[in-house]
Backbone as CSV, one residue per row, in Angstrom:
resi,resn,N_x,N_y,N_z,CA_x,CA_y,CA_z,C_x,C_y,C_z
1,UNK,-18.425,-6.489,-16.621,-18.418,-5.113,-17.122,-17.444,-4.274,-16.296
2,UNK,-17.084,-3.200,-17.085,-16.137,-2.184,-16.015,-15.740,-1.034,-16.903
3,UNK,-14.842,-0.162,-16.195,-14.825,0.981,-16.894,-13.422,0.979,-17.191
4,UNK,-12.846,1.066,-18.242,-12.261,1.243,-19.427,-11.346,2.300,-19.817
5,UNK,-10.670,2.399,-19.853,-9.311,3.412,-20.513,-8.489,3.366,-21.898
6,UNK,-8.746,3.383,-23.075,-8.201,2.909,-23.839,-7.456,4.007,-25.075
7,UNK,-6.127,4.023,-25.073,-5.197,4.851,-25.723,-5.551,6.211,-25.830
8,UNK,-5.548,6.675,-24.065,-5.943,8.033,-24.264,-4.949,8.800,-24.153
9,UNK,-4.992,10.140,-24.801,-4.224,10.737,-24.841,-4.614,12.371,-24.491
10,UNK,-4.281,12.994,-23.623,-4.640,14.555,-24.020,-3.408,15.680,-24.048
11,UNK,-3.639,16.834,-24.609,-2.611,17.986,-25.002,-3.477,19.050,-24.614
12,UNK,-2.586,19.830,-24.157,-2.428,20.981,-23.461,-2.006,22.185,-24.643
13,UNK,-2.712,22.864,-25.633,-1.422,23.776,-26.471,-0.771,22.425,-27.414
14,UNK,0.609,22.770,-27.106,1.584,21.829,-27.879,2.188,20.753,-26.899
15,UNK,1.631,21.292,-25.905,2.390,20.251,-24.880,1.216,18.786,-24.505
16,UNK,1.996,17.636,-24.513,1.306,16.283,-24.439,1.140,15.983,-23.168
17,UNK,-0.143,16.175,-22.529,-0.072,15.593,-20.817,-0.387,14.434,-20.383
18,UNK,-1.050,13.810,-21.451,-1.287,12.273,-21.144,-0.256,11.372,-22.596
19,UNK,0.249,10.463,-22.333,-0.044,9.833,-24.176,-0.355,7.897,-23.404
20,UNK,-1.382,7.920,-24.436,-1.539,6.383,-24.606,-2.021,5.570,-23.509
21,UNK,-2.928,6.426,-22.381,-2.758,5.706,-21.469,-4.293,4.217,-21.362
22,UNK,-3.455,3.483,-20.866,-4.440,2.209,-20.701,-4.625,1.590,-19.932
23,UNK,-5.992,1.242,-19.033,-6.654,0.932,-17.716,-7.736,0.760,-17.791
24,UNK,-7.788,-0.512,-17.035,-9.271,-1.178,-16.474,-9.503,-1.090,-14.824
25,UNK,-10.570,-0.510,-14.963,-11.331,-0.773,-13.703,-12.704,-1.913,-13.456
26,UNK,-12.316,-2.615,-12.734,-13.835,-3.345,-12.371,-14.253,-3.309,-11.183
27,UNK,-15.592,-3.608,-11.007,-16.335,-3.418,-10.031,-16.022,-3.824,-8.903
28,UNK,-16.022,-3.264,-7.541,-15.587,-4.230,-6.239,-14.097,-4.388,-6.322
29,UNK,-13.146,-3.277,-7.355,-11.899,-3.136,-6.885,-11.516,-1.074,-6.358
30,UNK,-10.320,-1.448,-5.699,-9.713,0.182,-5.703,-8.408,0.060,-6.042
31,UNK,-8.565,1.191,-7.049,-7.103,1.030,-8.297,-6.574,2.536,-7.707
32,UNK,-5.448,2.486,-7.399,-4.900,3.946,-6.975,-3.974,4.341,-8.185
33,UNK,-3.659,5.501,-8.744,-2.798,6.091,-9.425,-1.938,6.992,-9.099
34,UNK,-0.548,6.533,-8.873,0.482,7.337,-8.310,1.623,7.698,-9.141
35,UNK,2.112,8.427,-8.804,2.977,9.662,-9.786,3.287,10.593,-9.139
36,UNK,4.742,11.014,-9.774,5.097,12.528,-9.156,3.935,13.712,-9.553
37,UNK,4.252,15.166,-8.772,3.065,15.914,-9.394,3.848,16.384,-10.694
38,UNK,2.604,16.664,-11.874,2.870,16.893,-12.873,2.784,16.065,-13.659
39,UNK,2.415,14.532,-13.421,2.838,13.558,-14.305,1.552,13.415,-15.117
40,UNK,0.088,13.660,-14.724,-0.549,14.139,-14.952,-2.122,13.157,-14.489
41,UNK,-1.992,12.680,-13.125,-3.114,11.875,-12.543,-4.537,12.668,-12.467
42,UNK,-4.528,13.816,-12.020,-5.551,14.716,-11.693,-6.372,15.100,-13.284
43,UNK,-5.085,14.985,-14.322,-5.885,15.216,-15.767,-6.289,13.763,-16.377
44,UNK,-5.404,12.873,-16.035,-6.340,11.900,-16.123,-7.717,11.481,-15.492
45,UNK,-8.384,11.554,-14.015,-8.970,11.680,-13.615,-10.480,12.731,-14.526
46,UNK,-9.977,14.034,-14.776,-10.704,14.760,-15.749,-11.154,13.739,-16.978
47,UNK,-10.328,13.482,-17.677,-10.461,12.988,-18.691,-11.455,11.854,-18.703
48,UNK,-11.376,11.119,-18.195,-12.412,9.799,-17.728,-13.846,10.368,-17.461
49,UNK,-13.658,11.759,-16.797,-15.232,12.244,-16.591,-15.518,12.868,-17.555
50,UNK,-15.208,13.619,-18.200,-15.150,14.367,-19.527,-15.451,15.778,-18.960
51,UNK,-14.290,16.180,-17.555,-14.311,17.145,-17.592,-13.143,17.924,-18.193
52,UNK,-12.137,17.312,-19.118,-11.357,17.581,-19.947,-12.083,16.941,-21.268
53,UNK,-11.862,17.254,-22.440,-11.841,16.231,-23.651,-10.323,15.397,-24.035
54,UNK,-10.608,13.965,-23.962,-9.183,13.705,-24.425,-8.878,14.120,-26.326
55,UNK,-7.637,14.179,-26.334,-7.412,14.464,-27.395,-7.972,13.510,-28.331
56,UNK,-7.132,12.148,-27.892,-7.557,10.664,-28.418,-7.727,9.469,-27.575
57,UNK,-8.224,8.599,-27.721,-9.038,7.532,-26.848,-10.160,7.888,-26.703
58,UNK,-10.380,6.485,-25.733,-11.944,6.351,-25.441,-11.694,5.805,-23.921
59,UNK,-13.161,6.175,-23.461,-13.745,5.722,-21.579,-14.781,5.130,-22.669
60,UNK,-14.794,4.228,-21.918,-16.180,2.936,-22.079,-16.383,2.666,-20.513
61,UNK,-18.128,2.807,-20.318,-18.081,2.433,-18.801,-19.498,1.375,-18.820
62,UNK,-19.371,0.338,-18.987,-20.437,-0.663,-18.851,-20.687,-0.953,-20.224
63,UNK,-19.240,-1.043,-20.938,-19.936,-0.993,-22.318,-20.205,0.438,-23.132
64,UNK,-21.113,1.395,-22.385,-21.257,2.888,-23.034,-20.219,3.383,-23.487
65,UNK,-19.543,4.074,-24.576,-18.826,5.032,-24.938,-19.342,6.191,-23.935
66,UNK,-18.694,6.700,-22.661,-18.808,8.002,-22.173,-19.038,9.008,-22.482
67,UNK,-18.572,9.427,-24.513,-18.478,10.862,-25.069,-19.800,10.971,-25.970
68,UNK,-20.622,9.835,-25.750,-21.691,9.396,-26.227,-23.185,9.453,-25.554
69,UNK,-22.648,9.856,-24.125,-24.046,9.660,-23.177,-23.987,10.762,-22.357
70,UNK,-25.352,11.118,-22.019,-25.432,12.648,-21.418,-24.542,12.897,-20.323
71,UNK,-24.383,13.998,-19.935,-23.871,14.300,-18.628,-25.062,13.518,-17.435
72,UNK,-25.835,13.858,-17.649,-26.988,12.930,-16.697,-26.707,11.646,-15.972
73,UNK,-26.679,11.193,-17.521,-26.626,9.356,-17.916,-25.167,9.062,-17.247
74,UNK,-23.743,10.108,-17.335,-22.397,10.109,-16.936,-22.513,9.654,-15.062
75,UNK,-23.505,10.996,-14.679,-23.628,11.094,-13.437,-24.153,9.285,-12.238
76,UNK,-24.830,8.886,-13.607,-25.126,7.831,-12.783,-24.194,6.590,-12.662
77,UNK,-23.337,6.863,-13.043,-22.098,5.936,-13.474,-21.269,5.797,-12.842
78,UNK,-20.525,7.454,-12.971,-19.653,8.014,-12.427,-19.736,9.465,-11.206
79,UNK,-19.039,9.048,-10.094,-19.321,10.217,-9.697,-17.488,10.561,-9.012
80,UNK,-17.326,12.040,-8.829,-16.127,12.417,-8.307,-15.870,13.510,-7.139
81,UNK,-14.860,13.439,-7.090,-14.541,13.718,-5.719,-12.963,14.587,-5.606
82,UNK,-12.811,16.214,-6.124,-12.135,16.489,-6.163,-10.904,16.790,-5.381
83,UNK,-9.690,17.551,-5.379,-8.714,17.578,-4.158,-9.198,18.530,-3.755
84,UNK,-9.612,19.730,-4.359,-9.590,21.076,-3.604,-11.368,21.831,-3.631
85,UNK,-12.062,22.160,-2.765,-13.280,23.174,-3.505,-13.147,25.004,-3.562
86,UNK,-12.231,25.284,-4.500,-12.068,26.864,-4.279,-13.477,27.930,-3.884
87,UNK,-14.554,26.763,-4.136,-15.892,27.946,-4.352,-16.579,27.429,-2.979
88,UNK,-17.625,28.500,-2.395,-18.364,27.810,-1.062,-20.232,27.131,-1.438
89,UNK,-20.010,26.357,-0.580,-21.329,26.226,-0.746,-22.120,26.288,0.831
90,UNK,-23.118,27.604,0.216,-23.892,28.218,1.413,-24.937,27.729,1.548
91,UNK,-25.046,26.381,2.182,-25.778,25.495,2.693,-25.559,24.760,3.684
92,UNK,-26.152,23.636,4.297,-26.215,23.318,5.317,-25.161,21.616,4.800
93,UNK,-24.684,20.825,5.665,-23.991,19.598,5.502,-25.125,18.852,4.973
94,UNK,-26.219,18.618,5.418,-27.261,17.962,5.371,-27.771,18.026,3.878
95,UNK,-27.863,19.280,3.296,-28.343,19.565,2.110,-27.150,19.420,0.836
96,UNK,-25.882,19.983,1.229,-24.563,19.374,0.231,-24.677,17.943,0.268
97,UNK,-24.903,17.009,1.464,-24.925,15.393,0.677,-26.094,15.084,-0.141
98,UNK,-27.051,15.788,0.091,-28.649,15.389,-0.729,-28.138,15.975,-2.115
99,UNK,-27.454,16.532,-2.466,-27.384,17.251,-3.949,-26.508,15.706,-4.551
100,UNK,-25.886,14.560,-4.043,-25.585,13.745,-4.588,-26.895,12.775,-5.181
101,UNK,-27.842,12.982,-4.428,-28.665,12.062,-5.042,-29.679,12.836,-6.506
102,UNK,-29.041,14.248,-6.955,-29.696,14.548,-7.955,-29.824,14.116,-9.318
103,UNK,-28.744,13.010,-9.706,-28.799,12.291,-10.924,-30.276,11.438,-10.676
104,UNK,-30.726,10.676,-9.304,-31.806,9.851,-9.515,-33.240,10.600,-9.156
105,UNK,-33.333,11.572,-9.147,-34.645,12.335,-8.848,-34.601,13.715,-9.861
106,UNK,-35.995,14.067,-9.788,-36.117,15.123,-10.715,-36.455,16.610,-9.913
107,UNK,-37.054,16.529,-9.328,-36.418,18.083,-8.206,-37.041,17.787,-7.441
108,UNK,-37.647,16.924,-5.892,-38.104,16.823,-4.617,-37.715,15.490,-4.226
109,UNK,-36.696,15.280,-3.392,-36.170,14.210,-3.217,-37.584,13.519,-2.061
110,UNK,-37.508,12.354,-2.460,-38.330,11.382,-1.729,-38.053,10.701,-0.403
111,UNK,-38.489,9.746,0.491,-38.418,9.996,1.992,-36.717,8.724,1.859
112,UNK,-36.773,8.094,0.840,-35.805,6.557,0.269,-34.636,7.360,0.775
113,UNK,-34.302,9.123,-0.176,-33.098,9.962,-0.518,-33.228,10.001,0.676
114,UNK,-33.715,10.953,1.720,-33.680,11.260,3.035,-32.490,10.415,3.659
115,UNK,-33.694,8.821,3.663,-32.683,7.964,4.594,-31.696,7.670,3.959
116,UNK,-31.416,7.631,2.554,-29.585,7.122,2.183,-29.042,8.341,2.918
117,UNK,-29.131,9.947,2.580,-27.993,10.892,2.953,-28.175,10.334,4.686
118,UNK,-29.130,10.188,5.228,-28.591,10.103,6.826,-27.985,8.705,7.037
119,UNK,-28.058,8.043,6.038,-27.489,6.657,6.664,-25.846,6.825,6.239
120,UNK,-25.698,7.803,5.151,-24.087,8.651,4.628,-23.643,8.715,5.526
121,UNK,-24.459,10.063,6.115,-23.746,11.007,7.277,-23.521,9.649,8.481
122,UNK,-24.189,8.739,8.631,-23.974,8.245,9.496,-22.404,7.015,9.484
123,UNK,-22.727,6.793,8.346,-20.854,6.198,8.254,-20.033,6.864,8.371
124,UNK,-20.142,8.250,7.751,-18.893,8.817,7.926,-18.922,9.745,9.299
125,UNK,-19.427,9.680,9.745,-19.289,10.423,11.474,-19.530,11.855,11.484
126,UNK,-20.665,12.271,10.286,-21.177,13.417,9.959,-22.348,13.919,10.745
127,UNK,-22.636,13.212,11.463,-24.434,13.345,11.952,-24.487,14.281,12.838
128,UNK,-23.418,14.353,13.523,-23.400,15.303,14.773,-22.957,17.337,13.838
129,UNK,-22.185,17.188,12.717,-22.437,18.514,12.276,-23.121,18.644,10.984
130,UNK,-24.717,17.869,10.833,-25.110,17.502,9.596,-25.815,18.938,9.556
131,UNK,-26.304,19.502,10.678,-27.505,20.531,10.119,-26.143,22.427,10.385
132,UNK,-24.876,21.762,10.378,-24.108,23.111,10.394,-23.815,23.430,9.079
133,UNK,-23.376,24.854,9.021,-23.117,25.205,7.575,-21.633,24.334,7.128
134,UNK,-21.860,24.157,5.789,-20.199,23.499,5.048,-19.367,24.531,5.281
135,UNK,-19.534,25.718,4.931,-18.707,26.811,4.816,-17.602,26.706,6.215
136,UNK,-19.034,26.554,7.529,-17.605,26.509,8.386,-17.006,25.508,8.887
137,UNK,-17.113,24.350,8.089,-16.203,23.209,8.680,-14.993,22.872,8.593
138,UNK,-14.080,22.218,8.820,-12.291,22.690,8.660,-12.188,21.867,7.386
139,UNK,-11.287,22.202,6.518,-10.683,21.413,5.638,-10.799,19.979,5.267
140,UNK,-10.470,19.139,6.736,-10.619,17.918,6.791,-12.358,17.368,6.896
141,UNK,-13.102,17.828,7.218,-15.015,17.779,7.310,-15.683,18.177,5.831
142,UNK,-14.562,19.201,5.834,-15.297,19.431,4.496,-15.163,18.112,3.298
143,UNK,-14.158,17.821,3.602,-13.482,16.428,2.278,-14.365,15.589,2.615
144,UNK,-14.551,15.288,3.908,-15.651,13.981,4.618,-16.749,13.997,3.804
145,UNK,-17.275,15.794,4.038,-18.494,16.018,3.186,-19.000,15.584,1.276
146,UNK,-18.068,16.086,1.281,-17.625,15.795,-0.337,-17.679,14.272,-0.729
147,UNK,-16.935,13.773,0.364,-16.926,12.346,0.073,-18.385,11.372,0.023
148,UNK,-18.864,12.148,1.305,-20.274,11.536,1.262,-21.476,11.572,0.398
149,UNK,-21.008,13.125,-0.019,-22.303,13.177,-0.997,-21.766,12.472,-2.632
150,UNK,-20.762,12.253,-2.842,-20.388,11.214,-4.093,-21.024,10.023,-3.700
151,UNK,-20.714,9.302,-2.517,-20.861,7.593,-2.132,-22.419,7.711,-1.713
152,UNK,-23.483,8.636,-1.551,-24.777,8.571,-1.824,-25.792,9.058,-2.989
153,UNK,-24.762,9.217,-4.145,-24.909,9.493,-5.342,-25.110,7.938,-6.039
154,UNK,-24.304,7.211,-5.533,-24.704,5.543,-5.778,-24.380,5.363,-7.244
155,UNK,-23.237,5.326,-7.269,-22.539,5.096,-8.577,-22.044,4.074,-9.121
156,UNK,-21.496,3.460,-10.436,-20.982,2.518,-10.149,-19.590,2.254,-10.031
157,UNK,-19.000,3.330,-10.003,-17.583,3.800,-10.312,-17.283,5.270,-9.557
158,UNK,-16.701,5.571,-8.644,-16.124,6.463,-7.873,-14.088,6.572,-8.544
159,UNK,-14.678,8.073,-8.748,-12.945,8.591,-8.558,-12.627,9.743,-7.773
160,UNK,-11.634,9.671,-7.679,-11.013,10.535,-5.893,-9.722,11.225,-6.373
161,UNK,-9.535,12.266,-6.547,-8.606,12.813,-7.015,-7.918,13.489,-5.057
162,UNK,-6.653,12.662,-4.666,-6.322,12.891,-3.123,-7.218,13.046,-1.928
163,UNK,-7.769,11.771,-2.042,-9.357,12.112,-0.746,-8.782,11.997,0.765
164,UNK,-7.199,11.911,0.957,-6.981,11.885,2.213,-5.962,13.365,2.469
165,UNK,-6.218,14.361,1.532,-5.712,16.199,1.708,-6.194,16.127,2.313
166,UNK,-5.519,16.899,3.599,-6.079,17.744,4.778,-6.652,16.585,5.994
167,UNK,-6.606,15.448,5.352,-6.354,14.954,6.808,-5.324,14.290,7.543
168,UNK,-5.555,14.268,9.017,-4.537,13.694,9.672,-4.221,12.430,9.759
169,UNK,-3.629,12.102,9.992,-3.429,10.467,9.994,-3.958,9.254,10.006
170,UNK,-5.090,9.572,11.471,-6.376,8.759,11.840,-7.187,8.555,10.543
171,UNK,-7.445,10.003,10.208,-8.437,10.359,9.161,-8.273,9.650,8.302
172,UNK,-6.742,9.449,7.644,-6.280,9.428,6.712,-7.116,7.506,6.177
173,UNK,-6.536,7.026,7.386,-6.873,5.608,7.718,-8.162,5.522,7.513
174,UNK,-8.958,6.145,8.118,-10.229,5.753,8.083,-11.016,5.942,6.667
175,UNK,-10.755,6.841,6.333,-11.043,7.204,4.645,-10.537,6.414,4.120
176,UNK,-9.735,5.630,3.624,-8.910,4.608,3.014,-9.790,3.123,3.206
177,UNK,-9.717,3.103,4.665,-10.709,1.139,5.257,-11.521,1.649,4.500
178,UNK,-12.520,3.042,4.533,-14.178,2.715,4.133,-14.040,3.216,2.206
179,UNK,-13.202,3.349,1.682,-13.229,3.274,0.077,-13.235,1.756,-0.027
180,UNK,-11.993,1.178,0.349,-11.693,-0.152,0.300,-12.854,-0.982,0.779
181,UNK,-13.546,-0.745,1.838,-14.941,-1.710,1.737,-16.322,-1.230,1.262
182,UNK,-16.316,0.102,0.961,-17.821,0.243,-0.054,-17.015,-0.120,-1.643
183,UNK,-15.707,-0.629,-1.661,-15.747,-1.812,-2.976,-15.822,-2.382,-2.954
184,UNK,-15.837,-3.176,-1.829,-16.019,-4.758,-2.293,-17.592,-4.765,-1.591
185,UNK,-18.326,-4.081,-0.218,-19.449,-4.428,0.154,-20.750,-3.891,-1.007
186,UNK,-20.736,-2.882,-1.552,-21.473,-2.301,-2.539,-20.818,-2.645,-4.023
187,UNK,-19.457,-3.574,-4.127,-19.413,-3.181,-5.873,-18.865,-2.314,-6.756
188,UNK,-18.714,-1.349,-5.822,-17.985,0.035,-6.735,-16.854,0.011,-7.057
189,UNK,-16.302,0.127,-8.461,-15.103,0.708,-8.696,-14.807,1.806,-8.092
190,UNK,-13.548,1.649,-7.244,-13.265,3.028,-6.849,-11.843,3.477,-7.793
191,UNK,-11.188,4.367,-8.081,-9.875,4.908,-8.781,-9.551,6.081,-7.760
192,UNK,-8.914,5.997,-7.393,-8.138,7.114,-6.551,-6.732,7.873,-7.056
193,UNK,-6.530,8.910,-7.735,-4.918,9.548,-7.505,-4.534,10.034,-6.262
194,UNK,-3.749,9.256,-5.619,-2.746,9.468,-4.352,-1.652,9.570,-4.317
195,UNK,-0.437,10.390,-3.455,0.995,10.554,-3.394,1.340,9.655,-2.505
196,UNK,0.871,9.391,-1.185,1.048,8.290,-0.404,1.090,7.155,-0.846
197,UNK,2.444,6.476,-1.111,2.773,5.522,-1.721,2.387,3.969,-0.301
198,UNK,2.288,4.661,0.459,2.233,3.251,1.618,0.969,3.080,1.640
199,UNK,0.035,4.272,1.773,-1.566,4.059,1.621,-1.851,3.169,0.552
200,UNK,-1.278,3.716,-0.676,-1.873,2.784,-2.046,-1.171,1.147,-1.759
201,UNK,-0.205,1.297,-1.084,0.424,-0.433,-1.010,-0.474,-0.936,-0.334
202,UNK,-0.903,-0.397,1.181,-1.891,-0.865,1.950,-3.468,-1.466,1.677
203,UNK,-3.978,-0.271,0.674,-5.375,-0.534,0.615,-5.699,-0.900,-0.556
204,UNK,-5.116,-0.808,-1.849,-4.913,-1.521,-3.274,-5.245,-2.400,-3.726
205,UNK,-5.937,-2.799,-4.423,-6.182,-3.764,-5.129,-4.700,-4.107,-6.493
206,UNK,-5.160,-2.636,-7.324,-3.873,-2.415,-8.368,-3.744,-1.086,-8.477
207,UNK,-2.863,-1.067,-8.498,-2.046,0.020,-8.941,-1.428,0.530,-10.010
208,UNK,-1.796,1.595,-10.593,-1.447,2.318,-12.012,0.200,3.339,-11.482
209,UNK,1.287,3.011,-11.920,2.665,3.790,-11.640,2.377,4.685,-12.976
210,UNK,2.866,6.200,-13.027,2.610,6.874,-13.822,3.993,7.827,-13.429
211,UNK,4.972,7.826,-15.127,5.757,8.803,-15.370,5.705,9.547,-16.554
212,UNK,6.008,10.383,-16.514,6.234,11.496,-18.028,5.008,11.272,-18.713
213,UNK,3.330,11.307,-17.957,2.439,11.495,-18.500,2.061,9.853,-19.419
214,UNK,2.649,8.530,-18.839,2.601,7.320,-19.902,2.414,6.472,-18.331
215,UNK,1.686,5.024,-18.658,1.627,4.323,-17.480,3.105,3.825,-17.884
216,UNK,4.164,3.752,-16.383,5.458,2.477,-16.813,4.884,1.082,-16.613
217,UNK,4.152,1.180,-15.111,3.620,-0.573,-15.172,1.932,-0.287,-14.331
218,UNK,1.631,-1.197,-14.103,0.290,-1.431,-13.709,-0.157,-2.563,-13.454
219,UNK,-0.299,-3.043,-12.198,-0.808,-4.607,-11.484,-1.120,-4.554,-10.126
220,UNK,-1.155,-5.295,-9.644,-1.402,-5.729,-8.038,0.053,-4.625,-7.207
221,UNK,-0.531,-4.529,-6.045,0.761,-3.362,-5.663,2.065,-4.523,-5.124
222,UNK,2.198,-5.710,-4.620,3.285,-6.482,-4.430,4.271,-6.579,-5.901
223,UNK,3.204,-6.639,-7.260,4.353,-7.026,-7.818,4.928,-5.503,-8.721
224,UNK,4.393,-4.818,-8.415,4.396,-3.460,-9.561,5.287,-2.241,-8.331
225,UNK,4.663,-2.324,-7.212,5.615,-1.334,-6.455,6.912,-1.485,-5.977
226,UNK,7.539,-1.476,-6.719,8.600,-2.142,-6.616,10.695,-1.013,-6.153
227,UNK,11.202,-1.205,-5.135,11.875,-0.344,-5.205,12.864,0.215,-6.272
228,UNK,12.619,-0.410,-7.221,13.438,0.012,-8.563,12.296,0.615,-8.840
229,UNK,11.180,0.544,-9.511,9.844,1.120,-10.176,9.793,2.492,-9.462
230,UNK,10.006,2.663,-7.812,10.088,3.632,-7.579,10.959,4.750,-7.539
231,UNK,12.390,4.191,-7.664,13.689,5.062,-8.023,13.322,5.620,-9.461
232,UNK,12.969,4.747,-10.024,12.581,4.978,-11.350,11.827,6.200,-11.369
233,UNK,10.590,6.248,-10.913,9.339,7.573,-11.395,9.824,8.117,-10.361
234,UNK,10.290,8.123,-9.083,10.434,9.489,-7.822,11.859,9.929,-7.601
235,UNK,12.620,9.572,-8.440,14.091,9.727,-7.982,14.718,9.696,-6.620
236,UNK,14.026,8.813,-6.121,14.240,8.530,-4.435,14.641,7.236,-4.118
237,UNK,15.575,7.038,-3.913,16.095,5.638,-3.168,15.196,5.594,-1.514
238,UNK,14.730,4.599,-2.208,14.017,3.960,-0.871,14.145,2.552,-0.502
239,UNK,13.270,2.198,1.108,14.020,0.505,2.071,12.376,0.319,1.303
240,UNK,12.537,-0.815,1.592,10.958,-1.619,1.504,11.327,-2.256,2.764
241,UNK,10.095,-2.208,3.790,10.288,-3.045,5.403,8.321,-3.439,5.706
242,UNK,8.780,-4.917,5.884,7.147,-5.450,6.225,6.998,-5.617,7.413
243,UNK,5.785,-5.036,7.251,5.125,-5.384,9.267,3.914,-5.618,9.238
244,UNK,3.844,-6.948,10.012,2.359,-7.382,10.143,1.490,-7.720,9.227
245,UNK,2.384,-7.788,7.659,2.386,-8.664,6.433,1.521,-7.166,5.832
246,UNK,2.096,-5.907,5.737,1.949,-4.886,5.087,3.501,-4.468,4.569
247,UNK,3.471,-3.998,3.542,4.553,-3.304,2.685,4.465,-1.896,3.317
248,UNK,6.016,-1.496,3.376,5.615,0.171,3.413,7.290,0.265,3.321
249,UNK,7.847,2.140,2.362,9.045,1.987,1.976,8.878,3.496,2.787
250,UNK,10.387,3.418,2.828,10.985,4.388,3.746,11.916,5.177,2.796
251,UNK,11.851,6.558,2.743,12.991,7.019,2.128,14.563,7.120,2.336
252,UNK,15.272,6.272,1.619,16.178,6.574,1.951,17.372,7.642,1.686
253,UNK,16.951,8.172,0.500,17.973,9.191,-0.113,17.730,9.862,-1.601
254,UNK,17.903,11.414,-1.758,17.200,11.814,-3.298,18.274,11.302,-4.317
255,UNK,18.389,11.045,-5.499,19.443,10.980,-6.295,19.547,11.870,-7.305
């Protein structure tokens, strides 16, 4: 089973922001989607949750038609993880990850919820500011936060619209190892839209290349990232140089 993409398309007005696009996700992989901005990853991302309507296509996720099953029934499936939160939430860290487990309880979480959010906070290195407010944590804590309360929402499919904004480098890394192994140790499809083209070579399973709103290719990142594929969608001449049997391209020049 897995979740499904099939000839979707969405419009904006008169303008076409997706056309035709087609993708599989299965369980116990992480599929990154990269593209210049504008090409339209972040509305794809929407679209799959049905927080856009596509114009045309279908999400099938275990089989379900998506546009078919409650938001509820969605939640337990799917959960996400946006780039930005413009709005605050005036609560405590502790209580923003427990609101992930509200698809499986009906309003008093039980002692089970307790220990998943602290065993969250405890992977992601939250424990020490679990009982501070979200409001004042920096940019980069806050994403941590966000992140955690999706991955104790216990889904079977995670999407990440840029889950390494706002952090630094370390960060960057460490968010990346632990997507890449709560897929394969738990199962989860993860889908990520990322600009970091070396991250997605690094931690990838496959990779979706996305121009002018259409996939060009889509496979494993050795054979699809390719320095033509990338002159192609970024107008950037770039080196490809391996170290330590990792890919990573260097820019070499705009055209």
């Amino acid at each position: 089973m897995m979740l499904r993409v099939k000839n979707l398309s969405f419009q904006y007005g008169k303008r076409e922001i997706l056309k035709g696009i087609n993708l599989e996700l299965e369980k116990g992989q992480l599929l990154s989607v990269v593209g210049p901005n504008g090409v339209g990853k972040t509305t794809l991302l929407k679209c799959v949750l049905h927080i856009l309507q596509p114009t045309e296509g279908d999400v099938t996720v275990e089989g379900k038609d998506t546009a078919r099953i409650s938001s509820r029934e969605r939640a337990k499936h799917l959960a996400y993880v946006p780039q930005a939160y413009p709005f605050k939430f005036p609560m405590s860290v502790f209580d923003t990850v427990l609101l992930g487990r509200i698809p499986h309880i009906n309003w008093n979480p039980d002692p089970n919820d307790i220990r998943k959010v602290l065993a969250v906070l405890e992977t992601m290195g939250l424990e020490s500011v679990s009982l501070h407010d979200f409001d004042q944590l920096s940019g980069g804590q806050k994403q941590k936060v966000i992140l955690a309360r999706a991955l104790v929402q216990e889904t079977d499919y995670l999407l990440l619209d840029e889950p390494t904004n706002n952090l630094d480098l370390k960060h960057q890394l460490e968010v990346m190892e632990l997507l890449r192994l709560k897929a394969r140790e738990n199962r989860i499809g993860i889908m990520v839209a990322i600009h970091d083209l070396n991250l997605a070579c690094q931690f990838s399973d496959k990779v979706v290349m996305m121009k002018g709103g259409e996939v060009l290719c889509s496979g494993e990142p050795c054979k699809v990232m390719t320095c033509e594929n990338i002159r192609s969608i970024y107008g950037v001449e770039v080196r490809s140089v391996t170290t330590n049997g990792n890919r990573y391209f260097v820019p070499a020049k705009a055209l």
